[in-house]
C-alpha positions, 0 to 999 in steps of 0.5 A: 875886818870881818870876825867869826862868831862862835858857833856850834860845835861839828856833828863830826867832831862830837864825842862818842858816848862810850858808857860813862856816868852820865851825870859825871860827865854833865857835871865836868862839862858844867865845870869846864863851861864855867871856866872857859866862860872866866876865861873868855870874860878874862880876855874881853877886858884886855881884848881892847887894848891888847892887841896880841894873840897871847888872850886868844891863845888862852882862850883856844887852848881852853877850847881845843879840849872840845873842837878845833877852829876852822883856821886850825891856827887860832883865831884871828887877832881882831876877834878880841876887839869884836869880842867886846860887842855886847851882842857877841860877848857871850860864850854860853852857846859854846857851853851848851854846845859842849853839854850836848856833844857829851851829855847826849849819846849817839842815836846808834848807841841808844839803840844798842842801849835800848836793845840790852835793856829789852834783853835784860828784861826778857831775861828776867821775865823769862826767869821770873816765869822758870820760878814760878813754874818751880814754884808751882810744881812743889807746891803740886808735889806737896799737896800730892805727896800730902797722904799720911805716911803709911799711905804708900809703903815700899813692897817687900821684894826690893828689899834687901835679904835681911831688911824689914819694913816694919810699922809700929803697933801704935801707929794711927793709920789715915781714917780712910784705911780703917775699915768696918767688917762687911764694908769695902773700899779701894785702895790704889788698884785693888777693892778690898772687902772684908767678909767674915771672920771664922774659927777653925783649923789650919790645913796644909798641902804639899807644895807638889800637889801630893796627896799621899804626903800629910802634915797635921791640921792645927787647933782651931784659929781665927781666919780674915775673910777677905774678897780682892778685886784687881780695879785696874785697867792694865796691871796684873796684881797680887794682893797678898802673898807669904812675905806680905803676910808671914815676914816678921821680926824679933827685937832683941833688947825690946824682946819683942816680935815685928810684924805688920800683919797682927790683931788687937784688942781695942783697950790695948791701943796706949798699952794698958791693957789688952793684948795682941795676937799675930799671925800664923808662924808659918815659915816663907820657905816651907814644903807645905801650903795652907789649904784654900788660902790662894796666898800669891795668885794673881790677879788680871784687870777685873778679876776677884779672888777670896784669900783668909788670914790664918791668926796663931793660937796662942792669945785668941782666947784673950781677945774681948770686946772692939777689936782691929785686924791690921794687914799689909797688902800689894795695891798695885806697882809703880808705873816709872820703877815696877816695884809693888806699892803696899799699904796697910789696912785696919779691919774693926771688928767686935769679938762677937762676930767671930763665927765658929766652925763646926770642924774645929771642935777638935784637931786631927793629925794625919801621916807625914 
């Protein structure tokens, strides 16, 4: 009688992978081999003797959860007596073929495999980049953003009707905005060049430009020179104007006056001595403009114009020694919003250096 030899399993009948734990199913397949292979042995001894279809059965049964027999009924009966054999005894062909229907995925599931793992590289590449270049932005934006905090204040215009923008005192400004009268440097759009200080008197003109109306000159005051000079290419700028420089402030429970436009003598810096002279207490709404002051003009790209800053009376004569003449100015407007950008400057100064002017040995009124 011709018997048939265990062979390996149908590609056709081979398990589809279907995303299982790989090693889970290894291990079961390990498992189901070694019993199948107890089974086997178990029906080889009795295979001689017993003639009966019931070992072979078993045996199928065993083998059925993998593949079906050619037959389709099982295998014949003299396949226990050939099973004796030496050379046929063996099953592990069986259990191998087992392993690799199920431990090895279809070549169309590895592709599909090997296509996710290409996309979920791709994306964390992609977003490993993303973050990089957030990275690289913010620290760009830190190191441009890294100016002192009063290098770029807002400009007074945005503000609301009763809000002030207001610099304490005491408050250092970056070593660039502090600058020796006679020396010059540029700050955003604008040159900026302190030229002298004088003493002499205030002199007012009607806003109409009538000369038959008059208002009286004051006793004389100090007066910052100061030469601007609009660096920029397409902006038209005014550097200093009657909020920049006249806006100021009371503090009620301090008792004391704000403003960001003020000079003080150098030893009263940590409030120990010394004392501080403010501007001009010339009202913003005022009928009457300050002769030659030039407050407001504008400036096209490349043109100078020359501005003072008038200083009130009271306190000059108490200024002595090194001295600082703090003032707020407009260094040009932000490119993305329009409103002005502003900054302070510190003008150091000895008292000595005041020129006095030979036309405020005395006060003259005229009518009004």
């Amino acid at each position: 009688m011709q018997s048939r030899k265990p062979g390996r399993l149908p590609a056709d009948s081979r398990p589809e992978f279907d995303g299982i734990d790989v090693d889970h199913a290894l291990s079961g397949s390990s498992r189901s081999s070694e019993q199948d292979q107890a089974s086997c042995d178990s029906h080889v001894l009795v295979g001689a003797s017993h003639k009966s279809t019931t070992g072979s059965s078993s045996a199928l049964a065993l083998l059925n959860g993998l593949h079906r027999s050619d037959s389709g009924s099982g295998f014949p009966s003299s396949l226990n007596l050939h099973l004796t054999e030496p050379q046929a005894h063996n099953a592990s062909p069986i259990s191998r073929g087992h392993q690799k229907s199920v431990g090895v995925p279809s070549a169309s599931t590895t592709v599909s495999s090997d296509k996710r793992q290409r996309m979920a590289m791709t994306l964390l590449a992609s977003y490993a980049s993303a973050v990089t270049l957030a990275c690289l932005y913010l620290i760009m934006l830190v190191m441009q953003s890294g100016s002192h905090e009063l290098e770029n204040l807002p400009d007074v215009e945005p503000l609301d009707a009763n809000e002030f923008r207001y610099a304490p005192e005491n408050a250092s400004l970056p070593a660039e905005h502090t600058l020796p009268l006679g020396h010059k440097q540029q700050f955003g759009h604008i040159l900026v060049e302190p030229l002298r200080i004088e003493r002499e008197p205030i002199e007012y003109v009607h806003f109409t430009g009538n000369t038959r109306l008059k208002h009286e000159r004051t006793s004389p005051v100090l007066q910052l020179w100061v030469r601007f000079t609009n660096m920029s290419e397409d902006q038209v700028i005014a550097p200093l104007d009657r909020t920049l420089l006249f806006k100021r402030d009371f503090d009620d429970e301090s008792s004391q006056l704000l403003a960001n436009n003020f000079i003080r003598s150098e030893n009263s810096a940590d409030g120990t001595g010394g004392s501080t002279v403010y501007m001009l207490d010339h009202p913003l709404t005022s009928e009457w403009d300050i002769c030659k002051q030039h407050l407001g003009e504008q400036l096209a790209p490349g043109e100078s114009i020359e501005i003072f800053l008038p200083s009130q009376l009271e306190g000059i004569d108490s200024l002595s020694g090194p001295a600082l003449w703090r003032m707020h100015i407009r260094k040009g407007f932000h490119a993305a919003t329009g409103h002005g950008v502003t900054t302070l400057v510190d003008i150091v100064f000895d008292t000595q250096q005041i020129e006095d002017s030979s036309s405020g040995t005395s006060t003259g009124t005229s009518e009004s």
